[in-house]
C-alpha positions in Angstrom: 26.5 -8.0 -33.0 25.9 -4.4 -32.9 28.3 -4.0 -30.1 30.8 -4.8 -32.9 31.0 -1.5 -33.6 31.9 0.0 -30.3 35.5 0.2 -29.2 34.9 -2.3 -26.5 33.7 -4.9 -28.6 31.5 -8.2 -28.3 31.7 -9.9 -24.9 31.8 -13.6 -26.1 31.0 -14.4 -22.5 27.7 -12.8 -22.0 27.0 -13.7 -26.1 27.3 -17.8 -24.9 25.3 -17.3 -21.7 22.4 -15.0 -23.6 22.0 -17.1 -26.6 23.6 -20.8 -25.9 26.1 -20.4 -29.1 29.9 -19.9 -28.3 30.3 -18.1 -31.5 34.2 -19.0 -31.9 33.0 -22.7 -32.4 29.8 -21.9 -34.6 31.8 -19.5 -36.5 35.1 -20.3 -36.6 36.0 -20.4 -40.3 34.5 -16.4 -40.8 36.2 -15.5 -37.3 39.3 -17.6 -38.9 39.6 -15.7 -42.0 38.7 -12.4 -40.6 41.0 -12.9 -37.9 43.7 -13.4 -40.9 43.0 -10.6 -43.0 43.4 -7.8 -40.0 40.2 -7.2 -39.7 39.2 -8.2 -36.4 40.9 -9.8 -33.2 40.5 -11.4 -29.5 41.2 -8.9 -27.1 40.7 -10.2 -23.4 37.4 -12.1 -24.2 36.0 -9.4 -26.2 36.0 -9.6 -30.6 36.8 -6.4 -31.7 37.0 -4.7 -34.9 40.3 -3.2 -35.6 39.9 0.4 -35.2 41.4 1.0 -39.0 38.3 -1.0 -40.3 35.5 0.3 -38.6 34.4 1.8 -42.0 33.8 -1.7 -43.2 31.8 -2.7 -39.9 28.5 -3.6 -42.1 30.6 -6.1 -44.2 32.6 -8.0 -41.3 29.6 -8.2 -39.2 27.4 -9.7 -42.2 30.2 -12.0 -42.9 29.4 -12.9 -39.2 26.0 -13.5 -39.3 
């Protein structure tokens, strides 16, 4: 999760294959509503935070824990 917070983002890829979750299924509804509000996106198989909301990066990445 802490590579939330790096322009490149969170590989979902290598997130499935080291830890068995695919974290767009087990946390759909908080990637959903984030998704909604601007706050993050999909970006070539990587979930980044949008650069204007980097400030709130402890909040969104609570929200997906």
């Amino acid at each position: 999760m802490l590579s939330l917070r790096l322009a490149t983002g969170l590989n979902l890829e290598k997130f499935r294959k080291r830890f068995k979750e695919d974290l767009l299924k087990t946390r759909a509804n908080q990637i959903q509503s984030l998704i909604k509000a601007g706050y993050i996106h999909i970006d070539d198989g990587f979930l980044k935070i949008s650069p204007q909301h980097m400030y709130v990066s402890n909040r969104i990445i609570l929200e997906l824990l």
